[in-house]
C-alpha positions as a printed Julia matrix, in Angstrom:
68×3 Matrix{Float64}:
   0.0    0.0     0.0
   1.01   3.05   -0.94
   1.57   6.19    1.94
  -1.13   8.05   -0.14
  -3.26   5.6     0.6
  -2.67   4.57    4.02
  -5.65   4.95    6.17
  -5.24   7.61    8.71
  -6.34  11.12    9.34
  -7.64  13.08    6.62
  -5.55  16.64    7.5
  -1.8   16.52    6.83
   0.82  17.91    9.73
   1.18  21.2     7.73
  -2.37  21.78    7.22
  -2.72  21.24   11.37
  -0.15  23.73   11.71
  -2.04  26.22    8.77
  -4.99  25.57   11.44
  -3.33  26.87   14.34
  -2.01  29.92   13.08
  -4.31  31.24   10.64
  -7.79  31.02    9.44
  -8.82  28.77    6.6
 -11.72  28.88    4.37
 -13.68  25.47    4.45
 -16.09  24.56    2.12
 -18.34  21.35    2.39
 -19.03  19.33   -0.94
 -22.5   17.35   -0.06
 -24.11  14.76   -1.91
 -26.94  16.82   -3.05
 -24.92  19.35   -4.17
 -24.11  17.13   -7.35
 -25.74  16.96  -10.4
 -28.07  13.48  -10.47
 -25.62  11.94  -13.04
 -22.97  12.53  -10.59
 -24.92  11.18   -8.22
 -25.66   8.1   -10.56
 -21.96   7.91  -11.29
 -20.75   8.21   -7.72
 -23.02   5.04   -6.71
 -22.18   2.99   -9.24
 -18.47   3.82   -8.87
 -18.7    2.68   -5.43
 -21.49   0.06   -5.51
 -23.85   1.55   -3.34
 -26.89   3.37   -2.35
 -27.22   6.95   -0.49
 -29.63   5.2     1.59
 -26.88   2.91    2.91
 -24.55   6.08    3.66
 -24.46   9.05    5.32
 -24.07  11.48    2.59
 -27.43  13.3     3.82
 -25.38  14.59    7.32
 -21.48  13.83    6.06
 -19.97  16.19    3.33
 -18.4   13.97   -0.02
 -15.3   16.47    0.35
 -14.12  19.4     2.48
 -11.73  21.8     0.71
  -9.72  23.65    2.69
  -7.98  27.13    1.46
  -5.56  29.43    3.72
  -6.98  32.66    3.61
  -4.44  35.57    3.9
């Protein structure tokens, strides 16, 4: 397995340290916010349902940006 895909915490040392010293814009990429054939694409990609996850309260994707 490679490091980059090692299970483990999602927020790199450096972006901690961003954190702690100065503020970051976050923005939360939900499931609804796709369009349905992402949504279609996204299931089948991963062989699932959104009724088996937890897309409805968990965002897909949080981007993170260091605002100066």
């Amino acid at each position: 397995m490679k490091q980059r895909d090692a299970p483990g915490d999602c927020l790199s040392m450096d972006i901690l340290d961003i954190r702690l010293t100065s503020d970051l814009a976050r923005f939360e990429i939900m499931y609804n916010d796709l369009t349905v054939n992402a949504q279609i694409r996204l299931c089948e990609t991963f062989n699932t349902h959104p009724d088996e996850e937890n897309w409805d309260v968990h965002p897909l994707a949080i981007v993170l940006r260091q605002m100066d």
